[in-house]
N, C-alpha and C positions, 0 to 999 in steps of 0.2 A: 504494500500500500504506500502511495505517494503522497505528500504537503499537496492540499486542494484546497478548492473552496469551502468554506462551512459547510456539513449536513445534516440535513435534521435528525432525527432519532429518536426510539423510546429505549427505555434503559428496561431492559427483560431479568439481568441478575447483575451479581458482582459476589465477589469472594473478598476477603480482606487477603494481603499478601505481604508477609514480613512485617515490618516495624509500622510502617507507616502508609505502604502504599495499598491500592483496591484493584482487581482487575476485573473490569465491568464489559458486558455483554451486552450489544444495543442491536436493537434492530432498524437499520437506516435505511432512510429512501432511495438513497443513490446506489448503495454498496450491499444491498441486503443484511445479511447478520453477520457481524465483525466483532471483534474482540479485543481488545485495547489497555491498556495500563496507565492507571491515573497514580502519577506520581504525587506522596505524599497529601492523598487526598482524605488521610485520617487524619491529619495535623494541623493544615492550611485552611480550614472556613473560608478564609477572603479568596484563596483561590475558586476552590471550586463552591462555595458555598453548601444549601442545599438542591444543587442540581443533578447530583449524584444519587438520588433517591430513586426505589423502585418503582414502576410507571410513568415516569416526570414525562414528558415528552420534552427534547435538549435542542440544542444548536451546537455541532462538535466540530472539532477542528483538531485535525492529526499533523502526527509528525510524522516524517518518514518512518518507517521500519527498517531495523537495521537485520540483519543477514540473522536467518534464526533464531529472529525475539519477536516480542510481542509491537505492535505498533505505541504508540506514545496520546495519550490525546493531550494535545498543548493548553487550549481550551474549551469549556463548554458552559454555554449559557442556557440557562432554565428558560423555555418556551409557555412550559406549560403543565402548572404540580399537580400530580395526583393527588392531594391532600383529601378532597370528598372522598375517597373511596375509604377514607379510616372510620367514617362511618356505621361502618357494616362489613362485620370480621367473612359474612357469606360473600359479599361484594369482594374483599381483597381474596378472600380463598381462590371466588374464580377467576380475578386478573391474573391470580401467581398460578394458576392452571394455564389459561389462554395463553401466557408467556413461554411457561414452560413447552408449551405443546409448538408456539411458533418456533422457539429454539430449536427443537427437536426437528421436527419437520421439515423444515425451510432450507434450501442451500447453501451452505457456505459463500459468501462474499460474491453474492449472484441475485442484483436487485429484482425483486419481483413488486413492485407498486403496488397490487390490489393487496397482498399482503399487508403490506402497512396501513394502505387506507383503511381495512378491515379492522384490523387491529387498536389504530385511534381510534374510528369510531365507536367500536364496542367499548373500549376503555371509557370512553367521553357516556357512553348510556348507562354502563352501569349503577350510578348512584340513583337513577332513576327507575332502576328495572322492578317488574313487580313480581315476576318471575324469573329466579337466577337459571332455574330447569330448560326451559323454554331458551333463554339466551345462548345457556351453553350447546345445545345442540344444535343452537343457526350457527354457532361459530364452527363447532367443529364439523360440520357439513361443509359449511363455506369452506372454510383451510381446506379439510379434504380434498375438494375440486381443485381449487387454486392452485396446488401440488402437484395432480394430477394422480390421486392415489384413490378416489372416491370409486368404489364398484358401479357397475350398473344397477339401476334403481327404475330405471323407467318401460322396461322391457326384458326379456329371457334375455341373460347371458349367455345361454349355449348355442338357441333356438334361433332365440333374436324376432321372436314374435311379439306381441303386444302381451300385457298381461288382463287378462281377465277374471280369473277366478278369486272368492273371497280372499281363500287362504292361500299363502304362497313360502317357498322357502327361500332364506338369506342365506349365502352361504360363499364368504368371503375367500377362500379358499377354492373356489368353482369358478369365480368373476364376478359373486352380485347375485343379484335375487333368479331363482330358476320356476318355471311354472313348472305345475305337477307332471307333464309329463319327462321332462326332463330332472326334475328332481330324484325320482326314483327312493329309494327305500328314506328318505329325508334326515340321514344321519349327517351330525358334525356341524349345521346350521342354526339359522335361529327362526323360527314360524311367525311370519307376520302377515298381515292381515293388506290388502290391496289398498283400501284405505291409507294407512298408514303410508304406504310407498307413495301416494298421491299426496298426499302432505310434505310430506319431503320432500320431493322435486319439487313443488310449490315453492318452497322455501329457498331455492336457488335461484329464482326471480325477483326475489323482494329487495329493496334498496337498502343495503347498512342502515341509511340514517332513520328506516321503519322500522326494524326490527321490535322496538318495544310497543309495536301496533299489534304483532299477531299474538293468537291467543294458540295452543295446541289442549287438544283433548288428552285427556289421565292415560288411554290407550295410546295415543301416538306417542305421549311420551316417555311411556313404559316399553313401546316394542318400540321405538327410534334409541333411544339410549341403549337399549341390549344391540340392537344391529352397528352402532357407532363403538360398542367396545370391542365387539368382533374385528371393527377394520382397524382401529386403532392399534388394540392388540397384536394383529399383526404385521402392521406396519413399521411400529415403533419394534416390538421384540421383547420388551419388556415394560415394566408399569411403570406409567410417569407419576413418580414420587410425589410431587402435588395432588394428586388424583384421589388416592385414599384420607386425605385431610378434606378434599373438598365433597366426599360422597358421605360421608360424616356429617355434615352440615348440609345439604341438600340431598333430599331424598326423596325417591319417583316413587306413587305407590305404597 
């Protein structure tokens, strides 16, 4: 990474590191998700202030990276604090989920835009959501697509037919949802309901800034949350350590 122009960013973690310094993890519009070393940003306030907090949305400015280290960030300016979301311990659980999960997910140092836009926006609704249930599932639907790791949802995976019947099986490991005849003996999947699959794709047309307009029914968001952990699960490969904090506090059903 080269000396640029300033870019914006939301700060997704940080680790403390030695004596005094933090290495924080941002996710930026320009550069996707980077990594960075804020020198002596346990010591310094006047430098960095609180801009170094988790969700802040920042304005950063690097230094070159030298041969085999971390980049340097020279400065960064607070755009925009998180601070509403200390409001509600369910509100921060799911940014430090959505964070984690972008981290996870996302490319290394390979800007993807609707990424972030996604991402501010939902950060920006939360303190307003009246379902954290509902939010997390347009997110992680959304990311999903965005990635390009979302199954098919709107048709047979094998068939490639239309889906008609009530009941239908998920089965992430297959490609996505299969109708009954290509389901076969319907091990390994997860049985949801035709419905619910309409719900979902629904939700990959709504604008970010609605999100807290839709409402989902107790079923969709009982069989969408079991078919979202099927793919995540095996996507990621293992459990995003946020995840069991945040299923403690928000519960489907």
């Amino acid at each position: 990474m080269v000396a640029a122009a300033p870019c914006e960013a939301i700060i997704l973690r940080y680790t403390n590191y030695g004596d005094a310094d933090r290495i924080v993890t941002l996710l930026t519009l320009e550069r996707g998700v980077c990594s960075g070393i804020a020198r002596n940003a346990r010591n310094s306030r006047r430098r960095f202030g609180a801009a170094l907090q988790l969700f802040n949305r920042v304005r950063v400015l690097w230094q070159p990276r030298k041969r085999g280290g971390l980049a340097q960030l020279a400065e960064v300016e607070l755009v925009e604090s998180a601070t509403a979301l200390t409001d509600s311990l369910e509100a921060l659980a799911l940014a430090a989920y959505m964070c984690e999960l972008v981290h996870v997910l996302s490319p290394e140092e390979q800007p993807v835009p609707e990424i972030y836009q996604l991402l501010e926006v939902v950060l920006n609704l939360l303190p307003e959501a009246k379902s954290y249930a509902t939010l997390r599932i347009v997110f992680e639907l959304r990311l999903l697509e965005l990635v390009g790791l979302l199954p098919h949802i709107g048709h047979c995976a094998n068939c490639w037919e239309a889906l008609h019947d009530e009941w239908l099986l998920f089965d992430v490991a297959r490609g996505g949802t299969l109708c009954p005849r290509c389901a076969g003996d319907r091990h390994g999947g997860v049985i949801v309901q035709a419905v619910t699959l309409g719900s979902l794709a629904r939700l990959l047309r709504v604008e970010p800034k609605k999100f807290l307009a839709i409402s989902l029914s107790e079923q969709t968001l009982q069989q969408g949350a079991k078919l979202l952990h099927q793919v995540l699960a095996s996507c990621v490969g293992r459990r995003i350590k946020s995840a069991e904090f945040l299923d403690g506090l928000i519960r489907v059903g």
